[in-house]
C-alpha positions as CSV (number, residue, x, y, z in Angstrom):
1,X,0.0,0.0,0.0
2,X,2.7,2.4,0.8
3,X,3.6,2.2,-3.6
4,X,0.4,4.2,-3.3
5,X,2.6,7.4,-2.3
6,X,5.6,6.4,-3.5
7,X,5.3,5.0,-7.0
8,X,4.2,8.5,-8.5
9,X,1.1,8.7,-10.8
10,X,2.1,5.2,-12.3
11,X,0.8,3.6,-8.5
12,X,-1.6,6.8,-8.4
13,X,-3.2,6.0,-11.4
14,X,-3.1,2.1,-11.8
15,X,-3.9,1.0,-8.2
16,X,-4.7,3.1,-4.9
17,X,-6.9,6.2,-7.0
18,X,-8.2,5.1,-10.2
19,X,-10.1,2.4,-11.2
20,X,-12.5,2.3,-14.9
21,X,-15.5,3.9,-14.0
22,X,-17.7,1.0,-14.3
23,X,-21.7,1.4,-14.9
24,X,-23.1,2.4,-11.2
25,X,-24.5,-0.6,-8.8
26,X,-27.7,-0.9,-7.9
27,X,-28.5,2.5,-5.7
28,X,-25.8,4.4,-7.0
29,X,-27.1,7.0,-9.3
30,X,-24.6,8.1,-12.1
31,X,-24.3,11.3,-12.7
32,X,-26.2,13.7,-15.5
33,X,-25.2,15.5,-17.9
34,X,-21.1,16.4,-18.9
35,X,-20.0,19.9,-16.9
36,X,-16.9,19.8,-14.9
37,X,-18.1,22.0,-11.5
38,X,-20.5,21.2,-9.2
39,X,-21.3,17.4,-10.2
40,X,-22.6,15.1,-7.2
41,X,-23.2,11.9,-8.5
42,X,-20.8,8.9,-7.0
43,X,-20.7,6.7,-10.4
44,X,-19.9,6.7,-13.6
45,X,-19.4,5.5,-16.8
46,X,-18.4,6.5,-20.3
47,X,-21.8,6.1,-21.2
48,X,-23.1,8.9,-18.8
49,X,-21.7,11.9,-20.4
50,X,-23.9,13.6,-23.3
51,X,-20.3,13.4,-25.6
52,X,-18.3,10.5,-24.9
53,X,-15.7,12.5,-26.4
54,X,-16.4,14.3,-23.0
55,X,-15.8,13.3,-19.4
56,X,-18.6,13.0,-16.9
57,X,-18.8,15.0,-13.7
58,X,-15.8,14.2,-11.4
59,X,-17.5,11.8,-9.0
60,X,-18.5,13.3,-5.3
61,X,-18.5,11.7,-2.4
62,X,-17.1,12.1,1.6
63,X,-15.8,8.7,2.4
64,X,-14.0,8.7,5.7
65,X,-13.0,6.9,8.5
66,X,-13.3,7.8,12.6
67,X,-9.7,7.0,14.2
68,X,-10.2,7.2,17.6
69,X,-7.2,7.7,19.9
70,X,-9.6,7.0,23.5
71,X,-8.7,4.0,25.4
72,X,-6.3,3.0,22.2
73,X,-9.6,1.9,20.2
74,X,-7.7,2.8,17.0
75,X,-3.9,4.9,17.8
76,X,-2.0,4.6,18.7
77,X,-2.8,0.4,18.8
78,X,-1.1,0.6,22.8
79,X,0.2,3.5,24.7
80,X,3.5,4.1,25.2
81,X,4.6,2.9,22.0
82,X,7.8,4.3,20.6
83,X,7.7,7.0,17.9
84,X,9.1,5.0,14.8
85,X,6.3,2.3,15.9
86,X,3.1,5.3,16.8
87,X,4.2,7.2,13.2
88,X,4.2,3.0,11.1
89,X,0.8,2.8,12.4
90,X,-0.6,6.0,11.5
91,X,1.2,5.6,7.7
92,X,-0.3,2.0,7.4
93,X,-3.9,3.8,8.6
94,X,-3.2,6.2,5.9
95,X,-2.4,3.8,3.5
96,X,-5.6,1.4,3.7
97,X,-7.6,5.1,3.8
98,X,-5.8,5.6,0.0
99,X,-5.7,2.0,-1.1
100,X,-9.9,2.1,0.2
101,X,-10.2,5.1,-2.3
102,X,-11.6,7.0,1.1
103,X,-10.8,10.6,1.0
104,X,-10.9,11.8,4.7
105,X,-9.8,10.6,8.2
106,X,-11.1,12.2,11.3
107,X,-8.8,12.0,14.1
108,X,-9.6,12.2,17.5
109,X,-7.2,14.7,18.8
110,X,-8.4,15.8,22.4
111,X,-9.7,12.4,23.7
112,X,-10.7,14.0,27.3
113,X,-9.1,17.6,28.1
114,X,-5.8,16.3,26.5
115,X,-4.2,16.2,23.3
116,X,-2.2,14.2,21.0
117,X,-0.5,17.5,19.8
118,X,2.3,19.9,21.7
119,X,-0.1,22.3,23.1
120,X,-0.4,24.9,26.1
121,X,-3.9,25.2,26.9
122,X,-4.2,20.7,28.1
123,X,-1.4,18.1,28.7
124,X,-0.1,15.2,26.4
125,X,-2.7,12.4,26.4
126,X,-1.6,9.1,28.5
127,X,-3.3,7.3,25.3
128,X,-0.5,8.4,23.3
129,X,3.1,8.4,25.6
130,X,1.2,6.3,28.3
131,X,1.7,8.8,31.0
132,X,-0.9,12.2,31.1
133,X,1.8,15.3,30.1
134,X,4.5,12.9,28.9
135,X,5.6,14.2,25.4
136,X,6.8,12.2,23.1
137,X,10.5,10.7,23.3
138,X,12.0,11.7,20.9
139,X,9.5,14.7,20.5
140,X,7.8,15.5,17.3
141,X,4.3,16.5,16.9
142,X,1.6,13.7,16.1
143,X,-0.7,16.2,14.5
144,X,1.7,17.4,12.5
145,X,2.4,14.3,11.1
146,X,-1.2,13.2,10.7
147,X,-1.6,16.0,8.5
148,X,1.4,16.2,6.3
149,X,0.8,12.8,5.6
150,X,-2.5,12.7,5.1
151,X,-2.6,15.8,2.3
152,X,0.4,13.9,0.8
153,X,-2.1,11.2,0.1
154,X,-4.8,13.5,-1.1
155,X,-6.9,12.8,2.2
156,X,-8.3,15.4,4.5
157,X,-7.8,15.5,8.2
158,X,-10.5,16.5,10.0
159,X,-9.9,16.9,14.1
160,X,-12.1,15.4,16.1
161,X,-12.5,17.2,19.4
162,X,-14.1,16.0,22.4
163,X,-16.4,18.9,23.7
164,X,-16.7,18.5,27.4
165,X,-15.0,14.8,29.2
166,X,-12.3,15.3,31.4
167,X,-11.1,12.1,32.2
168,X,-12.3,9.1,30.6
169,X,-13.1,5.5,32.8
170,X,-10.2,3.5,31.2
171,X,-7.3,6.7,32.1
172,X,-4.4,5.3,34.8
173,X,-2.1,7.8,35.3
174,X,-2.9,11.1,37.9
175,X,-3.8,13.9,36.3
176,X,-0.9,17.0,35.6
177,X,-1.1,20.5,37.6
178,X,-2.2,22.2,34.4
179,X,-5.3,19.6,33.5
180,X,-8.8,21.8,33.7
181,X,-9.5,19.5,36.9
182,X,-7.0,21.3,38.8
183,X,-6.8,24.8,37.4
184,X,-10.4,25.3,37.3
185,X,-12.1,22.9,39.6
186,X,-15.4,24.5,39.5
187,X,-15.7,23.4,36.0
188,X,-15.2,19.8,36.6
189,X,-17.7,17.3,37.9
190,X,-16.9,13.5,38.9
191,X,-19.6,11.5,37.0
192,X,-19.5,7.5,37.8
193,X,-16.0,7.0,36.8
194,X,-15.3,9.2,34.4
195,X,-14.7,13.3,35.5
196,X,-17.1,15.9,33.2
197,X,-16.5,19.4,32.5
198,X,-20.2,20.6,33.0
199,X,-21.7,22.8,30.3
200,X,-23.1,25.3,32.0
201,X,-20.6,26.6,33.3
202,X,-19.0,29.3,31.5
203,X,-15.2,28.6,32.2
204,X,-15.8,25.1,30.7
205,X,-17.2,25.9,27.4
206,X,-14.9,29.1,27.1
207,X,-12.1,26.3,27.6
208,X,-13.3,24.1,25.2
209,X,-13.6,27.0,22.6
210,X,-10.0,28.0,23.2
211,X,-8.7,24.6,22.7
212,X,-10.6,24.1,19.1
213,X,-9.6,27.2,18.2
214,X,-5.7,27.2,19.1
215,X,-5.6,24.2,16.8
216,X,-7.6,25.7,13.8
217,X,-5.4,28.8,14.1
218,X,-2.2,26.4,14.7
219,X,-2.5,24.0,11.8
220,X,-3.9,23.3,8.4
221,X,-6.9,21.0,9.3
222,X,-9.6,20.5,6.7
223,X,-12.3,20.2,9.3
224,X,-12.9,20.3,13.3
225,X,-15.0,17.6,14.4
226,X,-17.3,16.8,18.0
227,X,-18.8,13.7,18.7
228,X,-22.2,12.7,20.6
229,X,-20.7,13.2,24.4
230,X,-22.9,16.5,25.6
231,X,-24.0,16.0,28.9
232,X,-23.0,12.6,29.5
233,X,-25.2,9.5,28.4
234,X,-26.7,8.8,31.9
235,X,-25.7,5.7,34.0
236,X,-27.6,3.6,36.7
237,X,-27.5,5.1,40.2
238,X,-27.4,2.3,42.1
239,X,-24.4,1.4,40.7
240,X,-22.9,4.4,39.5
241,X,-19.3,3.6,41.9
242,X,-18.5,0.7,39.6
243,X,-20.3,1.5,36.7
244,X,-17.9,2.3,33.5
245,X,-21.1,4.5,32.6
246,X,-21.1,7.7,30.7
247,X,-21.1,5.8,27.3
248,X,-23.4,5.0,24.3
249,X,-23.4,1.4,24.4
250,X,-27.0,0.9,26.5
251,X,-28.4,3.5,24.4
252,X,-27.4,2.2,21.1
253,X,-28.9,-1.2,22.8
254,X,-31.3,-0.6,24.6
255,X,-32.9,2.5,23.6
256,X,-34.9,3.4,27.1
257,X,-31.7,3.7,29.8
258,X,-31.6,2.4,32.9
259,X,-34.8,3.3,35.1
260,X,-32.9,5.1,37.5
261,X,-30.1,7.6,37.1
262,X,-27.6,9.1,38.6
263,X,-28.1,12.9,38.3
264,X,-25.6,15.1,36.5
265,X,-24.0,17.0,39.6
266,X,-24.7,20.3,38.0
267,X,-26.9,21.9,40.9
268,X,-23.8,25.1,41.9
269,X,-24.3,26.4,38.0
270,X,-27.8,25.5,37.7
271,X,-29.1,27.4,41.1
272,X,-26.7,30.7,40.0
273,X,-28.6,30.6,36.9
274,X,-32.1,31.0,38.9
275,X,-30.4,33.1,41.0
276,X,-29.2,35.2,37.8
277,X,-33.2,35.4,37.0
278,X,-33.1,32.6,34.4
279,X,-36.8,31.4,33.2
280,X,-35.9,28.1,31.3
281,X,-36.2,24.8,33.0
282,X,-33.7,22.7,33.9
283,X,-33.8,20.6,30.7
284,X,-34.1,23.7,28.3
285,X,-31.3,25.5,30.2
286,X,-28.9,22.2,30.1
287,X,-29.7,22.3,26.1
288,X,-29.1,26.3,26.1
289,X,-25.9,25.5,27.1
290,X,-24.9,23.3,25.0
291,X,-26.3,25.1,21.6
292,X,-24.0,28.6,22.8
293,X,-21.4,26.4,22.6
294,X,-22.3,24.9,19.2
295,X,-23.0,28.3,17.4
296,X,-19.8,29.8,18.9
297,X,-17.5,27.1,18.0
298,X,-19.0,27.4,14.0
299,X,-18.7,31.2,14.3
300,X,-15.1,31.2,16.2
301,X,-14.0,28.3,13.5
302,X,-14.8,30.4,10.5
303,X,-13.9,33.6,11.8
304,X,-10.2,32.4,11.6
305,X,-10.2,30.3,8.6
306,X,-13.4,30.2,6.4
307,X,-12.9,27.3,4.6
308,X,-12.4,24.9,7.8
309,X,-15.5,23.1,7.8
310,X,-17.5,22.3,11.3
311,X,-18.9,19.0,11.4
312,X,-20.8,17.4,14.3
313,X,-22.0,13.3,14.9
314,X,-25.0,13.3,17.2
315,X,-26.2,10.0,18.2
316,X,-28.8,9.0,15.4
317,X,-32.6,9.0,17.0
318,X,-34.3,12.3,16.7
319,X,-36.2,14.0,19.3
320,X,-38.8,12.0,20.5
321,X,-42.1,14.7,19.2
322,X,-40.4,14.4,15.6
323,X,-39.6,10.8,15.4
324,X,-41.0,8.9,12.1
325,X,-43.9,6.5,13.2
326,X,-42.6,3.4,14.5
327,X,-39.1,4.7,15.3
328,X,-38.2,3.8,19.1
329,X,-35.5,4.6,21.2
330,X,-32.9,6.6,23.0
331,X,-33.6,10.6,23.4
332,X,-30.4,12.4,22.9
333,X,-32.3,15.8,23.1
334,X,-33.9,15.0,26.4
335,X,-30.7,13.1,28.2
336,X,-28.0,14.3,26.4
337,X,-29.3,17.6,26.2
338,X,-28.5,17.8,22.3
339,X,-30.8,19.7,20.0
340,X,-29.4,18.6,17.1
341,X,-32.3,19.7,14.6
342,X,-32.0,23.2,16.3
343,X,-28.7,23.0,14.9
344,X,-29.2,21.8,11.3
345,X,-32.2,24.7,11.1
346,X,-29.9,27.4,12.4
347,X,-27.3,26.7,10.4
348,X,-24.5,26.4,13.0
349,X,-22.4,23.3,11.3
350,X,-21.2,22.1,8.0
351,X,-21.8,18.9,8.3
352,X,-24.3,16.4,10.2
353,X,-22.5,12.6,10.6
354,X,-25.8,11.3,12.8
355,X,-24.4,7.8,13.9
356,X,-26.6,5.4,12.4
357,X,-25.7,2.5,14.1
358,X,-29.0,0.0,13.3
359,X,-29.1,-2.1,10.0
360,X,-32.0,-1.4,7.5
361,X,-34.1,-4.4,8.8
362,X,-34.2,-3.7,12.1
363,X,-37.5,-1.3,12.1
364,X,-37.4,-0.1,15.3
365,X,-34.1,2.3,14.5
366,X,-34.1,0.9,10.7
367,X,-31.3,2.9,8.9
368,X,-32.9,4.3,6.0
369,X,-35.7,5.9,7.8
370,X,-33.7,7.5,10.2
371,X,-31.3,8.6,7.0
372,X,-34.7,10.2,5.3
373,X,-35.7,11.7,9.3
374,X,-32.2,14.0,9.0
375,X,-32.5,14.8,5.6
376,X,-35.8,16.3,6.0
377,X,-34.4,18.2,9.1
378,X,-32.0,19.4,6.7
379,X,-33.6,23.1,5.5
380,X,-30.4,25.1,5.5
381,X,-29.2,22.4,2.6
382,X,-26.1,21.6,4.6
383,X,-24.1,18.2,4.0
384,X,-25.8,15.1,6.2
385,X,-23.1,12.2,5.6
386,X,-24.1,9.3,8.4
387,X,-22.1,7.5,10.8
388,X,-22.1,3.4,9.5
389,X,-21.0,1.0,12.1
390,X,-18.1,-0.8,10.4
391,X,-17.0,-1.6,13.6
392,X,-20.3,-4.1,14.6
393,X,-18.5,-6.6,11.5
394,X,-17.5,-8.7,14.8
395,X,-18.1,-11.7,16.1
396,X,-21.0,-10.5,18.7
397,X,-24.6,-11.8,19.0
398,X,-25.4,-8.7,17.2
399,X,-22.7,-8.6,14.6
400,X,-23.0,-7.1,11.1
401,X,-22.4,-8.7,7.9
402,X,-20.1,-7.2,5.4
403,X,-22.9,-6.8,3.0
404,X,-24.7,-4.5,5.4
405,X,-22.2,-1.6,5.3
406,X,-22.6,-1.8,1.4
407,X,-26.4,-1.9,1.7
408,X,-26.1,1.3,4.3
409,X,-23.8,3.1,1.8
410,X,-26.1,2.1,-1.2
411,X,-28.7,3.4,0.4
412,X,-27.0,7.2,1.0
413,X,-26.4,6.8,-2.5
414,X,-30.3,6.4,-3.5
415,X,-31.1,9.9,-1.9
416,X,-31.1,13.1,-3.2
417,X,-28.3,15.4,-2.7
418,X,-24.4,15.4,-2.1
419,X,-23.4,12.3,-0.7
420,X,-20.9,10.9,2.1
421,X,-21.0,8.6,5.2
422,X,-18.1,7.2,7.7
423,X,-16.6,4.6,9.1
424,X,-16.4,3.9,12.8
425,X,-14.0,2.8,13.4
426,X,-10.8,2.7,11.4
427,X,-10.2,-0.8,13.4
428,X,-12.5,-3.2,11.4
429,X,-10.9,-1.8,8.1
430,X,-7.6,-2.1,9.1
431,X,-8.4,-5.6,10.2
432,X,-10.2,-6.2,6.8
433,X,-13.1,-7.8,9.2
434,X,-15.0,-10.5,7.4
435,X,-13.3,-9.4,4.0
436,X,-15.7,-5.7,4.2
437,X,-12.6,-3.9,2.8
438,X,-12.3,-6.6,-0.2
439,X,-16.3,-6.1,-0.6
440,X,-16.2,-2.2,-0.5
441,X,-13.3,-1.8,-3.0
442,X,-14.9,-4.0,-5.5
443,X,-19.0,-2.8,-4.9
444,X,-18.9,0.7,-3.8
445,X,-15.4,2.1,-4.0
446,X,-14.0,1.0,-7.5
447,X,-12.8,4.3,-7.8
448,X,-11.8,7.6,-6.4
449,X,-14.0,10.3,-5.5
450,X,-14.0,14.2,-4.7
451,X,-15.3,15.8,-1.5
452,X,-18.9,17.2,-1.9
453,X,-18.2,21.2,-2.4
454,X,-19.6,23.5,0.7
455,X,-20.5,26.1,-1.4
456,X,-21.9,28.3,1.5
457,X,-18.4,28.8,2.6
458,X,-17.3,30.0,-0.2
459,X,-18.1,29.2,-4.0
460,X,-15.4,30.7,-6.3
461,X,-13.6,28.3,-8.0
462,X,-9.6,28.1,-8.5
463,X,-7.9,29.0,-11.9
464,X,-7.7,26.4,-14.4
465,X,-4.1,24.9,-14.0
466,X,-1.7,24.5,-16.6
467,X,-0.6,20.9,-17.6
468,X,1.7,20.3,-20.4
469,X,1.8,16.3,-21.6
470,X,5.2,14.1,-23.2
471,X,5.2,10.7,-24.2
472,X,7.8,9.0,-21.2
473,X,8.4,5.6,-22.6
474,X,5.4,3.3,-21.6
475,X,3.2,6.5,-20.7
476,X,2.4,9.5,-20.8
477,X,4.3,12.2,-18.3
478,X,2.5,15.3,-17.0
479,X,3.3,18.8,-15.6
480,X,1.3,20.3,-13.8
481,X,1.0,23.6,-12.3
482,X,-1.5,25.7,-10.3
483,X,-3.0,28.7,-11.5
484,X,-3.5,32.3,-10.8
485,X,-4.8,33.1,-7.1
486,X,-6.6,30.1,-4.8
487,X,-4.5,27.8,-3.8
488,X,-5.0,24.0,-5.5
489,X,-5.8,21.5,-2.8
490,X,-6.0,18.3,-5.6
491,X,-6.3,17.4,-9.4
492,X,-9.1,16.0,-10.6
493,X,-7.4,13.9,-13.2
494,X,-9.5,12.0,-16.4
495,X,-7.8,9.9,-18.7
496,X,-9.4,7.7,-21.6
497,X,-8.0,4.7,-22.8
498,X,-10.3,3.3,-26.0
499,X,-14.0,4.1,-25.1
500,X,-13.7,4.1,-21.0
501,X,-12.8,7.2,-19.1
502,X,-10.7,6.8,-16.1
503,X,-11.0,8.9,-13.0
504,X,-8.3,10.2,-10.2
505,X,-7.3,12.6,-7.9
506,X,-3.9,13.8,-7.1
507,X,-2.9,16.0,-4.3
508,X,-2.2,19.9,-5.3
509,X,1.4,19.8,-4.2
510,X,2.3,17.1,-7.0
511,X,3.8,18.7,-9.6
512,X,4.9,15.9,-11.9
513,X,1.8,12.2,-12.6
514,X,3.0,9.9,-15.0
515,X,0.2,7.7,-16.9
516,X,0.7,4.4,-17.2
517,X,0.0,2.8,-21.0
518,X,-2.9,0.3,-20.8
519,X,-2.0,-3.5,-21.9
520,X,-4.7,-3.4,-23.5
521,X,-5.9,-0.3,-24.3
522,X,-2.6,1.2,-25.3
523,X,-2.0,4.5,-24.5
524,X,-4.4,7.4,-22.8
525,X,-5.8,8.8,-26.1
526,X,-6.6,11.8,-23.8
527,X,-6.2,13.5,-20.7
528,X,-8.3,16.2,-18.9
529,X,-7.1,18.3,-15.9
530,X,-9.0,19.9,-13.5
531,X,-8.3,22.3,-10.1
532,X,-9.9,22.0,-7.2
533,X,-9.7,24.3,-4.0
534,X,-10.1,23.6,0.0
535,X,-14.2,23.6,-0.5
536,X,-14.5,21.5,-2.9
537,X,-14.7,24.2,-5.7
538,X,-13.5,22.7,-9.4
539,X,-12.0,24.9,-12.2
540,X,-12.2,24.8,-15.8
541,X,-11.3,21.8,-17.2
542,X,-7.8,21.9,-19.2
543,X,-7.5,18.9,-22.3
544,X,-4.2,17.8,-22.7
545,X,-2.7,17.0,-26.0
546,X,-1.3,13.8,-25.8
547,X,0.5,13.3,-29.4
């Protein structure tokens, strides 16, 4: 997999990025019509375009993967590890991402006020050196490294932030002086075993804002992500000494919670409030706190770089007065305090990744309902790509087949609108679970695929690029440079050999692809270049001549 970074456009083109584009499977529409810009369909075929003398829309799809550095679910696979060992393990990640034809990791960055990333607001994670403010021996910035490597693939890194735990129930080592638990106390609640920074108070959502933002301002992230840990998921308080608690597992499974929970020690913030003359309830005001946060993280984010994008992944049941007839389950909105329609309607993200964690058949929580119940939330037109359970491929009572993640992802594809979905977790495609990664490169990835544009951010496209073409002994060697202006994030890259286009994407920093002659085909007969930005935007197309 590495030869899909090292072996230049011959490995680019041939293997990890480019496959024929094949006629569409069964729920996955192919795309109209023959324009280069805005396209959204996610298959194609030579047969799709209006000239076959012309290439179809550059296919457009988010395809990425959760990596999830809590507990060591994902990375590093142990803490502790050395550096050569943490940095193989986040290039072989990388490399199954490209090899999958994905386009985008999300990397949990802050598991629980820490951080995998040299930083002076929270203390080194014991998930990464095994020791809470440990840095790295020898030092060198795991961020950093995510992301060069990562945009040297053509993949976005998205950072995934975790808004408001403070310690998480698997954690060993003490906490350091400068961890939120000791500099701001008040801010900090113990919840079963885990330790919460509550949301309503002030200090711990001004933290939180300070964190995200020091990174978006620090490095050159594509996205900032939070996941579905508000207020906590509630545990059992009869149990709640021993209880790991404060996890989604009941409510993915059993929908209700237990019948009697421990309550959220929030009672100092909450009675300042009434004292403050606040009218809202207590449920209202936990959810009033929650949504100031949301809107000020998506204001703060774009404020200091406009084409970051903001993307949130709520636990999947809607509010329970909204719900589709004959959908059952856990409330997020009334126990994790999450208003997560408010948000689509308002606006205040860029993306909605609702976890979707049920198969299609199972009617209580059946996938594709719950799909069409987020998409009609959707009035602002924003992306909603789902959350797909890769990770249930196990070999549990309730394990998923292979064949359900590419009946999920067939489904996304059936709907209207720009499509995308993710993986969680990185784990079950690394292990190629039940052969799901043989199964989704053959039915649903065949090829590679553009990021959905986000053209509310920002909808002027880069300059067209210049690419000059020379025949390079079995193929045909490119140069390519970036236009005027925007800066070029990838290359949209077509290439026909006899009647079939071929479809690939190169990062913006390449400067020199080489394509490979066909054995059968021969030589590309031609090639057709394309720029596109940080959001997605595509440029004129540019036709090479190849004699």
């Amino acid at each position: 997999m590495a030869a899909c970074v090292a072996g230049g456009l011959a490995a680019l083109l041939s293997g990890c990025a480019s496959t024929p584009l094949a006629p569409a499977t069964p729920g996955q529409p192919v795309p109209s019509g023959s324009g280069g810009g805005t396209g959204t369909g996610t298959g194609a075929g030579a047969s799709a375009a209006a000239d076959p003398a012309v290439p179809p829309p550059a296919p457009r799809e988010f395809r990425a993967a959760w990596v999830s550095t809590v507990a060591n679910i994902d990375w590093p696979s142990r803490s502790n590890l050395s550096v050569d060992r943490q940095q193989a393990e986040a290039l072989a990640i990388l490399d199954r991402a490209k090899a999958l034809n994905l386009n985008a990791i999300v990397l949990q960055v802050r598991p629980s006020a820490d951080a995998i990333y040299p930083s002076e607001l929270e203390p080194w994670s014991e998930f990464l050196t095994g020791q809470q403010g440990r840095a790295p021996r020898p030092l060198y910035d795991p961020l950093q490294f995510w992301i060069a490597q990562a945009h040297a693939r053509g993949l976005e890194l998205h950072a995934w932030f975790n808004p408001y735990r403070a310690r998480h129930a698997t954690a060993r080592t003490p906490l350091t002086p400068g961890h939120i638990a000791h500099t701001q106390p008040e801010a900090v609640k113990p919840y079963g075993r885990f330790l919460w920074m509550d949301p309503g108070e002030p200090a711990a959502s001004r933290h939180t804002l300070d964190v995200v933002l020091d990174v978006v301002r620090r490095y050159d992230i594509d996205g900032v992500h939070i996941d579905d840990y508000f207020y906590p998921y509630p545990i059992d308080a009869p149990n709640a000494a021993g209880a790991a608690g404060a996890e989604s597992g009941a409510a993915l499974d059993g929908g209700a919670g237990p019948k009697a929970e421990l309550e959220f020690p929030d009672q100092p913030s909450w009675q300042r409030y009434l004292l403050s003359g606040g009218q809202l309830d207590r449920a209202a005001w936990r959810r009033q706190n929650v949504n100031q946060l949301i809107e000020a993280l998506y204001q703060g984010i774009h404020r200091e770089k406009a084409w970051v994008r903001f993307g949130i992944s709520p636990f999947g049941i809607g509010r329970p007065d909204r719900r589709p007839a004959g959908i059952v389950g856990f409330s997020q909105y009334d126990k994790l305090y999450a208003d997560a329609e408010l948000w689509l309607a308002n606006g205040w993200l860029d993306y909605l990744a609702p976890q979707l964690y049920w198969p299609v058949a199972q009617a209580p929580q059946a996938f594709d309902v719950l799909l069409d119940y987020w998409l009609a939330q959707n009035t602002q037109g924003r992306h909603v790509w789902p959350g797909l359970y890769t990770s249930r491929i196990d070999n549990s009572s309730k394990a998923f087949p292979p064949e359900e993640i590419v009946k999920q992802i067939g489904v996304t594809r059936s709907r209207n609108g720009n499509h995308g979905h993710l993986h969680f977790s990185v784990a079950a495609l690394m292990e190629n679970r039940k052969g799901v990664c043989d199964q989704l490169k053959t039915q649903a990835y065949q090829y590679a695929a553009l990021v959905p544009p986000t053209p509310w951010l920002g909808a002027v496209a880069p300059a067209a690029p210049a690419v000059t073409a020379r025949r390079d002994g079995a193929g045909l060697a490119l140069k390519l440079a970036p236009g005027a202006g925007k800066a070029v994030a990838q290359y949209a890259v077509w290439s026909r050999y006899g009647n079939e286009w071929r479809f690939a994407v190169a990062p913006g920093t390449r400067t020199e692809l080489r394509l490979p002659d066909d054995g059968v085909a021969g030589a590309a007969s031609a090639v057709v270049v394309s720029a596109v930005d940080r959001l997605g935007n595509e440029s004129a197309r540019v036709t090479v001549a190849t004699a």
